[in-house]
N, C-alpha and C positions, 0 to 999 in steps of 0.2 A: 431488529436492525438498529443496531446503536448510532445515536444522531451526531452530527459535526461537533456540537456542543460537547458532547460525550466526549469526544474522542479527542476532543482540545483537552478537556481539563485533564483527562487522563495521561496525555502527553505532557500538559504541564508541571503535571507531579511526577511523572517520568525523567524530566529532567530540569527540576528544582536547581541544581547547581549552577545552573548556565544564567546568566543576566537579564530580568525579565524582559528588555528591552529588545535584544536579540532573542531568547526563547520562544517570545511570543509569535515574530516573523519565521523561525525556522519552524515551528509546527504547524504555523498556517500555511508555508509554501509546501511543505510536504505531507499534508492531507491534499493541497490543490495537484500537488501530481499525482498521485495516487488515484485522486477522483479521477484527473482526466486520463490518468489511462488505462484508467479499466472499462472508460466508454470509447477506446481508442481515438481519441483528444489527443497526437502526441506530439502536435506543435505547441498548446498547452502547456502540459507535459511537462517537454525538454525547456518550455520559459521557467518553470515554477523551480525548477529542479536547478535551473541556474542560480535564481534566488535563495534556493536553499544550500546548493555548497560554497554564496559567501556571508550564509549566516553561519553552515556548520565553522568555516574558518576561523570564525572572530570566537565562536566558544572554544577554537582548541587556541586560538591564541590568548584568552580567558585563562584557559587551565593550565597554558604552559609559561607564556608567559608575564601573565597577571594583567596585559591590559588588551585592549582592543580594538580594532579600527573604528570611528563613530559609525551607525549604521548611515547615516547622512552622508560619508566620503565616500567617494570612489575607493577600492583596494585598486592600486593602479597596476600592478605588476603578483599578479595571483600566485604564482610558480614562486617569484622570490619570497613572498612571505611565507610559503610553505617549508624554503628552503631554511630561511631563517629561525621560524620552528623548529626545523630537525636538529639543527646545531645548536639549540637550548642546553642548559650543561645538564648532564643523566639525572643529575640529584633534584630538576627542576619537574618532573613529574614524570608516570611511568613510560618505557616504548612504545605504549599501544598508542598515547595521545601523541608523545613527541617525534614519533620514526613512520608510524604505521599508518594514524590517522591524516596528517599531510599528504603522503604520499596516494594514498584513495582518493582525497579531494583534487591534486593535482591531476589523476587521472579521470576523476569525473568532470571536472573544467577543462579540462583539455578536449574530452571528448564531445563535450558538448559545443566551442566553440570551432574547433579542426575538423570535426563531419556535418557539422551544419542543423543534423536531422533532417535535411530536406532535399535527399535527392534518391533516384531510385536508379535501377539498373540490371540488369540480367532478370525480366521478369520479377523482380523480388522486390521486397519493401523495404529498404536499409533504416527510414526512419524508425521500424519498429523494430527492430534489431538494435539497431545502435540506441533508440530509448530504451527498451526493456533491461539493458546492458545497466545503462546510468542511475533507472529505478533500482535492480539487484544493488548497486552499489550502494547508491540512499540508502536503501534500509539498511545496508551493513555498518555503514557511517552514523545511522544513528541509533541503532544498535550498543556501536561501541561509544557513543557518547551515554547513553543511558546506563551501562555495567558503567563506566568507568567514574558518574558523579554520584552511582547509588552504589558499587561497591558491589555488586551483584554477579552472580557467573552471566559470564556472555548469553550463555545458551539460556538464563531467563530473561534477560535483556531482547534476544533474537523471538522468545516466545512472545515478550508484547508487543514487540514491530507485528510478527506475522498477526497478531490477533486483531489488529489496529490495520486492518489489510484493508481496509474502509469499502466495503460493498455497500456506498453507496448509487442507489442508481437511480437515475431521474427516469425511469420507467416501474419502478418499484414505488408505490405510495405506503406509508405506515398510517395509520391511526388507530391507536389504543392497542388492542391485541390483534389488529385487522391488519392484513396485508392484502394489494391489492398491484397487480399487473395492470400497467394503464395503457401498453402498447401493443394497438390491434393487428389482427392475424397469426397471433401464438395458437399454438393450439394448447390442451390441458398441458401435454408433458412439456412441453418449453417452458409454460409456466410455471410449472412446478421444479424444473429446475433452477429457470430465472430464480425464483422466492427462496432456492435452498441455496443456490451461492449469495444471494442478500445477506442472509443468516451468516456465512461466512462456515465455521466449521460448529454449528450450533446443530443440536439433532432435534428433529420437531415434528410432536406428535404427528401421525395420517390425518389425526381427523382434523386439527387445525388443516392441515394443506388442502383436506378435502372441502372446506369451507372455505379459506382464501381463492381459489379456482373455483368457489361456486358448481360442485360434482351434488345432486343432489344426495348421492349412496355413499355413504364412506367404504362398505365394504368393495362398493361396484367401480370405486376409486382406486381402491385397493388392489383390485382384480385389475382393472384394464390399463392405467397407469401407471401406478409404483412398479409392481411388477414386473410389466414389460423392461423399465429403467434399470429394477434389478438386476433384472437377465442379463442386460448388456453392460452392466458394472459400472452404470454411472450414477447409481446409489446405493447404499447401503436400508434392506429394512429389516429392523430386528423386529421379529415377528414375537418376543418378549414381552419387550418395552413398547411397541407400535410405535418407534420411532424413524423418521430418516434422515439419514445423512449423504449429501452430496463427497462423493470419491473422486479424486485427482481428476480420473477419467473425464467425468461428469463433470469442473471446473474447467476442465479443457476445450468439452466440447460448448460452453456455454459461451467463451471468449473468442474462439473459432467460430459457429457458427450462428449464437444470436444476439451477440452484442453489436458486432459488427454490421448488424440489420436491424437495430431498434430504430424506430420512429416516435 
């Protein structure tokens, strides 16, 4: 499981172009949303994400047009500086920062101040709805600030977002090659799903998993847990490589059904 540290410096060289001043606050607010909402934190969340579309702002007013609000000022009117972006003259930098990028931050500020995140209704959770919304955008937003300061296709720009998906979980402990579940009433297979969305899309050997969940048989691990998991498609084991990998399915059911009840 790759550590905050990591996944800072690698953001930071991700997007070297932007001010380290501003760089630095917009990676740290959007590792803290991320964190918190993948442990459904999404008052968190929706703070962290505030913070981050008025730092993504100030780097497209960076790149569009050469200077930027001190991170110390209020942006008093968010909509208008976005508007004033768009109207940059074409030869001032490409559509994607001057037309496209604006207009996703004004829809992710918008949405975050006009619904609040904090109401609910018909049964349903709107706060996670309307965060999950705002997080898709993030990552798209900073997506296309990464292609756009390293020059790179989108889609491998969108490859380090998704990779940078931060599985960090305060119920996952690391030490050295050890992983360890620290929150009781898992059984093996929660945990072994818990530790494969850690991993994020990492494929890892049986017999480490059968070691991190303490199964004393790796094959008897093999048998009664992976298996079973396979069956229902919320893993992948190549019986090859002895390796596993957690499937959509299997991320699904881990954010449904045991995130939302870690202690």
């Amino acid at each position: 499981m790759a550590s905050i540290t990591t996944n800072d410096q690698r953001l930071d060289a991700a997007l070297s172009a932007i001010p380290n001043v501003v760089r630095n606050v917009l990676a740290r607010e959007y590792l803290k949303a991320k964190r918190s909402f993948t442990v459904s934190d999404y008052e968190h969340s929706a703070t962290a994400l505030g913070k981050f579309a008025e730092m993504a702002l100030r780097a497209v007013q960076h790149a569009v047009l050469a200077k930027f609000t001190p991170i110390d000022a209020e942006i008093r009117n968010f909509l208008d500086v976005c508007i004033e972006i768009e109207r940059a003259p074409k030869s001032s930098a490409p559509e994607s920062l001057r037309v496209i990028l604006p207009r996703a931050l004004g829809f992710l500020y918008t949405l975050r101040n006009k619904r609040g995140f904090g109401h609910a209704t018909g049964g349903l959770d709107p706060r996670r709805m309307d965060v999950a919304t705002a997080m898709r955008t993030a990552d798209w937003i900073l997506a296309e600030l990464i292609a756009s300061g390293n020059s790179v296709p989108l889609e491998d720009a969108q490859d380090l977002v998704d990779a940078l998906a931060v599985r960090q979980l305060p119920a996952v402990w690391e030490y050295g090659a050890v992983r360890r579940v620290l929150s009781d009433g898992l059984s093996r297979g929660q945990q072994t799903l818990l530790l494969l969305y850690s991993a994020s899309a990492e494929a890892v050997p049986v017999e480490d998993l059968a070691g991190w969940v303490e199964h004393d048989t790796v094959s008897h691990f093999q048998r009664d847990v992976i298996m079973p998991l396979h069956r229902k498609r919320f893993v992948n084991f190549d019986a090859e490589t002895r390796t596993v990998v957690l499937s959509p399915k299997g991320s699904q059911a881990v954010q449904a059904d045991i995130l939302p009840n870690l202690v």
